[in-house]
VMD Tcl script that builds the backbone (N, CA, C; Angstrom):
set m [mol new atoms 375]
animate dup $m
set s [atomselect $m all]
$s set {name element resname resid chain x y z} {
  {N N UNK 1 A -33.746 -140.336 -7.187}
  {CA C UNK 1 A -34.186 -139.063 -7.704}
  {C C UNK 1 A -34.679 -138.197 -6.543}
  {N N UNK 2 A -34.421 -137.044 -6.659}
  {CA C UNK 2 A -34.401 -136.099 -5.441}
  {C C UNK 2 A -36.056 -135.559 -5.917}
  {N N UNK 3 A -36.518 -135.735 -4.772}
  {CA C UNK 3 A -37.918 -134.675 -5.265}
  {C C UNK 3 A -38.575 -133.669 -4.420}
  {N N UNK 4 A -37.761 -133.180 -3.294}
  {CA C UNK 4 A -37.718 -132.278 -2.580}
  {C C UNK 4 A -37.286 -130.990 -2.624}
  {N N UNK 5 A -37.771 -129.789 -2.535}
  {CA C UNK 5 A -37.462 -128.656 -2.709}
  {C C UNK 5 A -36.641 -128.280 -1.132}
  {N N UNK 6 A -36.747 -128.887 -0.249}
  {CA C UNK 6 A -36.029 -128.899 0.886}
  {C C UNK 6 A -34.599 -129.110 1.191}
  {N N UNK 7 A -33.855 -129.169 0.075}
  {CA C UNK 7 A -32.013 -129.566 0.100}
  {C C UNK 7 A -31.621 -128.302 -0.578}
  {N N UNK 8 A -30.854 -128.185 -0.496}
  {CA C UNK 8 A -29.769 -127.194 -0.899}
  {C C UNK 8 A -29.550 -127.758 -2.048}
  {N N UNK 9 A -29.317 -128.389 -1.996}
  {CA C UNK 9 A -28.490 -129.530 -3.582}
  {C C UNK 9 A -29.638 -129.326 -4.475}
  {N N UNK 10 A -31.157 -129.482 -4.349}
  {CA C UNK 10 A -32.133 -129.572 -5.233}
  {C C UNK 10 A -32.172 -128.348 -5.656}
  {N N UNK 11 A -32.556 -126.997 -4.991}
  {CA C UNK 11 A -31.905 -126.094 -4.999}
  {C C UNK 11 A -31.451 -125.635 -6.001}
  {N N UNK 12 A -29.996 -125.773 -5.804}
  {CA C UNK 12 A -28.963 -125.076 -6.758}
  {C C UNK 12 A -29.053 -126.045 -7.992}
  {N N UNK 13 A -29.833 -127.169 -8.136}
  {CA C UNK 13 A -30.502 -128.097 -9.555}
  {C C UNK 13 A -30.993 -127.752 -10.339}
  {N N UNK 14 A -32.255 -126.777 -9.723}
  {CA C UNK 14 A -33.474 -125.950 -10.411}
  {C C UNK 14 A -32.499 -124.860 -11.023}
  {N N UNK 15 A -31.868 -124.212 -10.020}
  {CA C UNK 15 A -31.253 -122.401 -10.391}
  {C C UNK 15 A -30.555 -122.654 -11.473}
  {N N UNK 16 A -29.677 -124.268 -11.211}
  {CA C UNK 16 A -28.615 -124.451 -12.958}
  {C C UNK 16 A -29.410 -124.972 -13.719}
  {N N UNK 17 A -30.237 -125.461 -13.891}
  {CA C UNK 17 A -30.991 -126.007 -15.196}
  {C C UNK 17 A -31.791 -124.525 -15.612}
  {N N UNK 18 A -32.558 -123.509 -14.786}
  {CA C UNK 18 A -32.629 -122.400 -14.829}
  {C C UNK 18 A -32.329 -121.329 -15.815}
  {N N UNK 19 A -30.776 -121.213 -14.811}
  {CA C UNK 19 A -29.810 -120.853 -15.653}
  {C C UNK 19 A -29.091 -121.494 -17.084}
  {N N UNK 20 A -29.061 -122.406 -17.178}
  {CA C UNK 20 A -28.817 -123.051 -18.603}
  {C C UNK 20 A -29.926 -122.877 -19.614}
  {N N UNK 21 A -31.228 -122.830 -19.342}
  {CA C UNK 21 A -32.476 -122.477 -20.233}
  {C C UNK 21 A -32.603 -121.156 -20.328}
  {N N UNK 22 A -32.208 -120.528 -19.495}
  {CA C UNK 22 A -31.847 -118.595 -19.641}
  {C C UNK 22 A -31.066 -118.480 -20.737}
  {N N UNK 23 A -29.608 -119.027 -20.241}
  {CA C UNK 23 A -28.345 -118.712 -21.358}
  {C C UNK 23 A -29.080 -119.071 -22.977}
  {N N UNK 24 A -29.850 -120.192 -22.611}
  {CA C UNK 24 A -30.091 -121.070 -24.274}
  {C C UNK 24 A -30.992 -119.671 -24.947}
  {N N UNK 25 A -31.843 -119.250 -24.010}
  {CA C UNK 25 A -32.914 -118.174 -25.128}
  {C C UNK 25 A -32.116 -117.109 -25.731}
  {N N UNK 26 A -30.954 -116.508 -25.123}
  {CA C UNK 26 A -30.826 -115.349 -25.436}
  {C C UNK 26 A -30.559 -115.173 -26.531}
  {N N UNK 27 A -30.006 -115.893 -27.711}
  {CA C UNK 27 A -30.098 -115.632 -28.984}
  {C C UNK 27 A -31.173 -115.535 -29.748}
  {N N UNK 28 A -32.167 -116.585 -29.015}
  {CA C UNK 28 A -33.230 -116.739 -29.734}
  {C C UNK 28 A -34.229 -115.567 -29.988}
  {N N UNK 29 A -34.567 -114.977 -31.119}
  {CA C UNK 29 A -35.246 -113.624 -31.072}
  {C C UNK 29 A -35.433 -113.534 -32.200}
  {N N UNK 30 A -37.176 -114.145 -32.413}
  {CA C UNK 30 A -37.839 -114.561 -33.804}
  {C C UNK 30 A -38.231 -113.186 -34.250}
  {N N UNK 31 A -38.834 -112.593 -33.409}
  {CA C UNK 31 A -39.235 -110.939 -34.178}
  {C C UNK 31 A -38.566 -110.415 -35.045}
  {N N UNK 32 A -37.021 -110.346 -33.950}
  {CA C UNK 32 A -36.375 -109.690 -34.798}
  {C C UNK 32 A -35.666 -109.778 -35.327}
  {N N UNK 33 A -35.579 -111.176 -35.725}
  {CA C UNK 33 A -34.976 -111.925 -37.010}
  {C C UNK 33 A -35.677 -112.094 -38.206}
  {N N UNK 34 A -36.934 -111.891 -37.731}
  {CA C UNK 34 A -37.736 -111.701 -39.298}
  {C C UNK 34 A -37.740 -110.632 -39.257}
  {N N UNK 35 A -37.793 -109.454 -38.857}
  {CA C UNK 35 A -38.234 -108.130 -39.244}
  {C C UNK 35 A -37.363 -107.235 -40.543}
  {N N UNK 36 A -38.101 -106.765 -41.330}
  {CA C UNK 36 A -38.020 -106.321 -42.790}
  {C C UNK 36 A -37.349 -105.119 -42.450}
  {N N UNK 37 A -35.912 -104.799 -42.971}
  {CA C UNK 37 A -35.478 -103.320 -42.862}
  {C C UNK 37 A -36.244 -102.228 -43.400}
  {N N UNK 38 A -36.318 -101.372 -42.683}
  {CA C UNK 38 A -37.052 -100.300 -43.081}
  {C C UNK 38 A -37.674 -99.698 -44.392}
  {N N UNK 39 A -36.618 -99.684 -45.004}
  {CA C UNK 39 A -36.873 -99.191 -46.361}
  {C C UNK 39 A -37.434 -100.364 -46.904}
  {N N UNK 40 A -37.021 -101.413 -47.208}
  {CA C UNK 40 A -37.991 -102.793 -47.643}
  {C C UNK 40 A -39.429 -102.666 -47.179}
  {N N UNK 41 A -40.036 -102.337 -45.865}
  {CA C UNK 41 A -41.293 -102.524 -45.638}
  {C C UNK 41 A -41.691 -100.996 -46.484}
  {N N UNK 42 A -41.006 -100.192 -46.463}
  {CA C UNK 42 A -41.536 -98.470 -46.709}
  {C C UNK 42 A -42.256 -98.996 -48.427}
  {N N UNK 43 A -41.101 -99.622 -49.032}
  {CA C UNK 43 A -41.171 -99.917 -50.678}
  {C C UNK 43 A -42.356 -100.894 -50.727}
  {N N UNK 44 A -42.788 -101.909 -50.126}
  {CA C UNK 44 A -43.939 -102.621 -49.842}
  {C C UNK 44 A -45.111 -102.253 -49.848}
  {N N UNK 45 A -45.316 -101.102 -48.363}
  {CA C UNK 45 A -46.394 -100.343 -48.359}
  {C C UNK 45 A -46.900 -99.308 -49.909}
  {N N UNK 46 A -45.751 -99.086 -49.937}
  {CA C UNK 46 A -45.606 -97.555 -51.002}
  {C C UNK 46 A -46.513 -98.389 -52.340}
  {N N UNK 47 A -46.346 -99.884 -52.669}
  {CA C UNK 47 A -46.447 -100.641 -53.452}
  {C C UNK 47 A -48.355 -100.843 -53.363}
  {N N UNK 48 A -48.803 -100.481 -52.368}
  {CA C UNK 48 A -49.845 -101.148 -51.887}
  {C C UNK 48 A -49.912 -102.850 -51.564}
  {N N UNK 49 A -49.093 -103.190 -50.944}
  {CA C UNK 49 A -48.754 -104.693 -50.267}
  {C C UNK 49 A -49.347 -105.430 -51.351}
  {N N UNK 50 A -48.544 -105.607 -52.506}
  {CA C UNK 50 A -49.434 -105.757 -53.742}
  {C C UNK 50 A -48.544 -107.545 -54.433}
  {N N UNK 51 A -47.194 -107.096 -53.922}
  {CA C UNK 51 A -46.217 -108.202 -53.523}
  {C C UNK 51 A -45.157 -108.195 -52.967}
  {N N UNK 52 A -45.035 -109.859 -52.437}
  {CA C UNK 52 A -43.863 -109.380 -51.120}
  {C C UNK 52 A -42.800 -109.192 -51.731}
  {N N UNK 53 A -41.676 -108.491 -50.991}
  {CA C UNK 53 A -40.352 -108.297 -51.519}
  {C C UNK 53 A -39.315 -109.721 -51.261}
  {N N UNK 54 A -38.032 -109.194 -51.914}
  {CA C UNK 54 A -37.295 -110.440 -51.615}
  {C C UNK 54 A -36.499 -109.993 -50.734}
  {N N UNK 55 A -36.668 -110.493 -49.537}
  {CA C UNK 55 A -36.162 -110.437 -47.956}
  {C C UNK 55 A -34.904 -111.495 -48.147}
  {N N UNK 56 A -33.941 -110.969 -47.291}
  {CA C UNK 56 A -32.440 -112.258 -47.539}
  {C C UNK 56 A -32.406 -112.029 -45.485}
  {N N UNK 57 A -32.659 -113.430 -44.894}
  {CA C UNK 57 A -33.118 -113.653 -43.804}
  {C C UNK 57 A -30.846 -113.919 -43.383}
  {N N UNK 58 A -31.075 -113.401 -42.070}
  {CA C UNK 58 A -29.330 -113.866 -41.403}
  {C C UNK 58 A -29.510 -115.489 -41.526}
  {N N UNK 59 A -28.602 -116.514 -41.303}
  {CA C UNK 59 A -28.558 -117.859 -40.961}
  {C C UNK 59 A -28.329 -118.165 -39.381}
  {N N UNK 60 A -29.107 -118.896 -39.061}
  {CA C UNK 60 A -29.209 -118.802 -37.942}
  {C C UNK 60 A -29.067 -120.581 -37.473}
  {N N UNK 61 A -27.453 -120.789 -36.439}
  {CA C UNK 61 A -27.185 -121.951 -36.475}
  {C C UNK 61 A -28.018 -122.262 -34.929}
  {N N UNK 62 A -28.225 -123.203 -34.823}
  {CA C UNK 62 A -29.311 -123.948 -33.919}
  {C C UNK 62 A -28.112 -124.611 -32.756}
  {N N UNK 63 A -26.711 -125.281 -33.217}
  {CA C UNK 63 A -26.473 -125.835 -32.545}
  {C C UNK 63 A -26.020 -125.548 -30.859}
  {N N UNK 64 A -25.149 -124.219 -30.979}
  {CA C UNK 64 A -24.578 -124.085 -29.702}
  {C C UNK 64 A -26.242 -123.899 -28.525}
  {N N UNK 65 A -27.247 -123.548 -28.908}
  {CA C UNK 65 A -28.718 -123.474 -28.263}
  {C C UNK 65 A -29.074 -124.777 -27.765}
  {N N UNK 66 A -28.672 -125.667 -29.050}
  {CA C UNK 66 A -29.686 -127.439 -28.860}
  {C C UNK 66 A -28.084 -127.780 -27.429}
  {N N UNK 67 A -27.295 -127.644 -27.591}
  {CA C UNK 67 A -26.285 -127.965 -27.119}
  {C C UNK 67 A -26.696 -127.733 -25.455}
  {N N UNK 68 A -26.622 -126.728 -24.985}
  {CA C UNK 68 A -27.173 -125.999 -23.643}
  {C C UNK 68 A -28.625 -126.633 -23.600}
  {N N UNK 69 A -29.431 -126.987 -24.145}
  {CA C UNK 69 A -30.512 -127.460 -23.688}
  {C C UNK 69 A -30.232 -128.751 -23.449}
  {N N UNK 70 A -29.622 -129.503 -24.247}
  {CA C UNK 70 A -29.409 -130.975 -23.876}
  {C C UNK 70 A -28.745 -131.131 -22.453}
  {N N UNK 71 A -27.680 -129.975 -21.728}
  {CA C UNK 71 A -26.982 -130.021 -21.277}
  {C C UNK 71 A -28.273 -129.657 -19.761}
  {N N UNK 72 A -28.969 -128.588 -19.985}
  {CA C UNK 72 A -30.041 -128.600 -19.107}
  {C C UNK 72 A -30.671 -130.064 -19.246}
  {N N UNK 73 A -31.323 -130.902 -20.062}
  {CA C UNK 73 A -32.038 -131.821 -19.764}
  {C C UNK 73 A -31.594 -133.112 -18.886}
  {N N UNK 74 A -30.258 -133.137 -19.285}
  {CA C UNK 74 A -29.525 -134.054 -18.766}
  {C C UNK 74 A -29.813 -133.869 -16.598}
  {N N UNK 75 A -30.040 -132.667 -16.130}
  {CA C UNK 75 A -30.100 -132.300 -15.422}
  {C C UNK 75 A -31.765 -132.153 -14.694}
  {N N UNK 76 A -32.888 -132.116 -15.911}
  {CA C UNK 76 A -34.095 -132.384 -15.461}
  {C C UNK 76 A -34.457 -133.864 -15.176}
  {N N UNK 77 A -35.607 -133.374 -14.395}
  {CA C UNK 77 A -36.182 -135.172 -14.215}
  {C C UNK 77 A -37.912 -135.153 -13.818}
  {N N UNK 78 A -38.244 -134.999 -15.216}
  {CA C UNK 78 A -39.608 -134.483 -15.170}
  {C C UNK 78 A -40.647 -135.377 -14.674}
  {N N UNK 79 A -40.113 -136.895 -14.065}
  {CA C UNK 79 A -41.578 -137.178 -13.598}
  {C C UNK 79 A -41.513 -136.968 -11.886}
  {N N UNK 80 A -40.198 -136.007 -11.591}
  {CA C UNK 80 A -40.282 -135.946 -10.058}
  {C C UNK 80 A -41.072 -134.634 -9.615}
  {N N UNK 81 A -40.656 -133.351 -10.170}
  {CA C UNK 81 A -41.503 -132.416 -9.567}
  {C C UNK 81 A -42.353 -131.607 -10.947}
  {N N UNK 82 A -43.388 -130.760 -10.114}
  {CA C UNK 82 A -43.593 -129.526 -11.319}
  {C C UNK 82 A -43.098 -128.737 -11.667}
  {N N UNK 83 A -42.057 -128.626 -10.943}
  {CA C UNK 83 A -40.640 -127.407 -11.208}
  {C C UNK 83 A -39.924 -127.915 -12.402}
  {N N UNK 84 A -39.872 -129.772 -12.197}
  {CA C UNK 84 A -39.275 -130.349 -13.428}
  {C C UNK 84 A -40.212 -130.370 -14.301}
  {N N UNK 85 A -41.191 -130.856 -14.394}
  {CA C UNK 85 A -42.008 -130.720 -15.575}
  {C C UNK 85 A -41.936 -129.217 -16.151}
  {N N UNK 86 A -42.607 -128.734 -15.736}
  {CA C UNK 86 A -41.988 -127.134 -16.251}
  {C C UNK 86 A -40.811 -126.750 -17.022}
  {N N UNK 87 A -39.868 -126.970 -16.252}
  {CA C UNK 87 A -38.811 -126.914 -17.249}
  {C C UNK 87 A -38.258 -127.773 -18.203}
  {N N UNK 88 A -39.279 -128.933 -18.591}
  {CA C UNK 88 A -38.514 -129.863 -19.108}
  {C C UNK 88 A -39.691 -129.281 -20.640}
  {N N UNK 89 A -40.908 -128.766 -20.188}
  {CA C UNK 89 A -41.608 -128.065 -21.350}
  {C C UNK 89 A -40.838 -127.092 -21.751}
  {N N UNK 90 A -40.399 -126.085 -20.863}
  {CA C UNK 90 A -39.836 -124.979 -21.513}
  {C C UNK 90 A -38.636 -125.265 -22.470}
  {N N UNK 91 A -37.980 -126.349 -22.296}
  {CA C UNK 91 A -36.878 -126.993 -22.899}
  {C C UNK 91 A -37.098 -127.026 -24.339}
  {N N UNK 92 A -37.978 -127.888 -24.136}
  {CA C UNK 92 A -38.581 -128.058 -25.522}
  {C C UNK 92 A -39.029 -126.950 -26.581}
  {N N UNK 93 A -39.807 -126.019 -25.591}
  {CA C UNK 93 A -40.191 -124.909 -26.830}
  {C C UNK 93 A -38.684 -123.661 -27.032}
  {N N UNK 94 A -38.084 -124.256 -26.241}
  {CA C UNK 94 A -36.400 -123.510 -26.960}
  {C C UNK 94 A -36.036 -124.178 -27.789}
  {N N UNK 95 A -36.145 -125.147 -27.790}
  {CA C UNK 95 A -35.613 -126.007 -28.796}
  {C C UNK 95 A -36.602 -126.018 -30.519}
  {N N UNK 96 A -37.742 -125.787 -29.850}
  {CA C UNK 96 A -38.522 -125.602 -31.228}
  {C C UNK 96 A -38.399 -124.297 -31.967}
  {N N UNK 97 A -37.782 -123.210 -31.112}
  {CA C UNK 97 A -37.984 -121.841 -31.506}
  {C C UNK 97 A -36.933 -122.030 -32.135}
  {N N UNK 98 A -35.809 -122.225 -31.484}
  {CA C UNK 98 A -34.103 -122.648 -32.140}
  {C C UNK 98 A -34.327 -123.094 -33.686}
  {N N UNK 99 A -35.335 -124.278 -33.950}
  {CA C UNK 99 A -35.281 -124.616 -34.877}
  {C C UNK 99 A -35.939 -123.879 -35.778}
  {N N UNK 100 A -36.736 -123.092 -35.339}
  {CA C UNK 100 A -37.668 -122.271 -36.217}
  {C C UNK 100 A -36.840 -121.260 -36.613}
  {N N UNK 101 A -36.205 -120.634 -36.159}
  {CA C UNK 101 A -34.781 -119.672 -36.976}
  {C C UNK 101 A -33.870 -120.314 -37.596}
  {N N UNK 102 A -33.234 -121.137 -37.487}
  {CA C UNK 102 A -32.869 -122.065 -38.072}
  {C C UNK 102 A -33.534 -123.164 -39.768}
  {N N UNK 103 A -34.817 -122.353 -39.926}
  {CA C UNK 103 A -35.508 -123.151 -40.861}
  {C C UNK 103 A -36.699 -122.058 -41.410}
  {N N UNK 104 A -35.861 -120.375 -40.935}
  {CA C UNK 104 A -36.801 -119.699 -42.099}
  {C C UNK 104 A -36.775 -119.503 -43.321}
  {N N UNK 105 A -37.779 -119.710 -43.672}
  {CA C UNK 105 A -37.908 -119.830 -45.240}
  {C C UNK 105 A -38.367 -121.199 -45.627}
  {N N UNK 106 A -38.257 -122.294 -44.712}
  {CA C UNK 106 A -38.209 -123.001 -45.691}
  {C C UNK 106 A -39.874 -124.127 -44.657}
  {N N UNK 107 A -40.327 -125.189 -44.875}
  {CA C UNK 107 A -41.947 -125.458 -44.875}
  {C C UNK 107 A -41.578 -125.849 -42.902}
  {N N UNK 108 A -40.302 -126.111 -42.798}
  {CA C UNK 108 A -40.195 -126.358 -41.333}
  {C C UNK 108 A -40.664 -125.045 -40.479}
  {N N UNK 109 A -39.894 -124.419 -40.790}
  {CA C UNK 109 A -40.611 -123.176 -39.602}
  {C C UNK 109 A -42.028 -123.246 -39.502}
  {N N UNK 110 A -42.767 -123.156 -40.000}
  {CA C UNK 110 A -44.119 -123.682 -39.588}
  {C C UNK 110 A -44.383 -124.834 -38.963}
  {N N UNK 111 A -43.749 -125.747 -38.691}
  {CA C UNK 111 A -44.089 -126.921 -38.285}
  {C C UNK 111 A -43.654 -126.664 -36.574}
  {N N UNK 112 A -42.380 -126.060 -36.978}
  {CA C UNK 112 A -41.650 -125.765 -35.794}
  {C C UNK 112 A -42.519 -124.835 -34.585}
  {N N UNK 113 A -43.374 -123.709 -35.391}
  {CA C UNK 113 A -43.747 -122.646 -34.652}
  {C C UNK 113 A -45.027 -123.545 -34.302}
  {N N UNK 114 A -45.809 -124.280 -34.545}
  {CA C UNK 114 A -47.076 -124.997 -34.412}
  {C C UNK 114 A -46.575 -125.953 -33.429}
  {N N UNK 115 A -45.237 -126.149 -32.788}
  {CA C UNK 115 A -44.878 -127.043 -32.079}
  {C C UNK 115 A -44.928 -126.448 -30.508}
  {N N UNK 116 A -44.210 -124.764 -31.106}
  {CA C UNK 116 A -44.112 -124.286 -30.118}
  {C C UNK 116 A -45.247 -123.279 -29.915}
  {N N UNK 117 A -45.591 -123.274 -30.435}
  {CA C UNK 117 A -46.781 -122.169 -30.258}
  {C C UNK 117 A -48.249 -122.584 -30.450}
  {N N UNK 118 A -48.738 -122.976 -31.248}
  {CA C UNK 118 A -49.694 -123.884 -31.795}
  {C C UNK 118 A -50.385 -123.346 -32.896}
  {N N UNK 119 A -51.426 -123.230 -33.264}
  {CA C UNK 119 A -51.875 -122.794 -34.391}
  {C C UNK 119 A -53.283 -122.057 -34.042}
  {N N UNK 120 A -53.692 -121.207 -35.023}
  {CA C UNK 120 A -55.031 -120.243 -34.640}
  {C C UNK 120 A -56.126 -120.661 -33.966}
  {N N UNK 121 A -56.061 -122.134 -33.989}
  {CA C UNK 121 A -57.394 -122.782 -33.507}
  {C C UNK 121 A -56.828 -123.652 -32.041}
  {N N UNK 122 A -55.376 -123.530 -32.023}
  {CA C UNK 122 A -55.429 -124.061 -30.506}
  {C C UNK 122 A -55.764 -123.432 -29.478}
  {N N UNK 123 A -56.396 -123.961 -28.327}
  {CA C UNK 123 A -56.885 -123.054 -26.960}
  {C C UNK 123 A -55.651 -123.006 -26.363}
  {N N UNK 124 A -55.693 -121.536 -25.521}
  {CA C UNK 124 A -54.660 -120.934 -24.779}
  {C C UNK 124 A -55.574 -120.915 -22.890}
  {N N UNK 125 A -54.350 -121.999 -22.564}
  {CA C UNK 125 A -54.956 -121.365 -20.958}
  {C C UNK 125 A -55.000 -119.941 -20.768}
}
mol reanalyze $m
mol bondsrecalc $m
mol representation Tube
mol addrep $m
């Protein structure tokens, strides 16, 4: 196991695992996959937020994401550096977010987002 930032080879290790955890997020985009079309939130408010509407969420497949991350992990080796540890966390919370679009609506997304995010009472460095 290489644990030097001093090779070229280690190098271009970090930049592709990097780059493979780049490619994996870009779909991922919880905001604005939940976000309520306009007129739905307008009819809400107008309502006095009195009850929610019935929102019909896109489907959102997880695999080609879990796919590229596995493909990054295969490539980490988190007990050699902090560059690997690092990315072998960030791995993970793509993978939890992945699943959390992948599972709105239903009791997982919460589990998912508490995985990746934590919950009101966890401390934030």
């Amino acid at each position: 196991m290489i644990n030097s930032l001093n090779t070229e080879a280690e190098k271009e290790r970090i930049c592709d695992v990097a780059r493979l955890l780049q490619q994996a997020a870009q779909p991922i985009r919880i905001l604005k996959s939940l976000q309520w079309e306009p007129q739905i939130k307008a009819n809400f408010l107008a309502k006095n937020a009195t009850e929610l509407p019935q929102v019909h969420y896109e489907v959102f497949d997880p695999q080609p994401v879990l796919e590229q991350i596995r493909e990054a992990r295969r490539r980490i080796f988190p007990s050699s550096s902090r560059i690997d540890q690092w990315l072998d966390r960030q791995s993970y919370c793509l993978e939890w977010e992945a699943q959390m679009l992948a599972n709105v609506g239903n009791p997982a997304f919460l589990a998912y987002g508490r995985q990746a995010y934590g919950d009101p009472t966890t401390p934030h460095s």
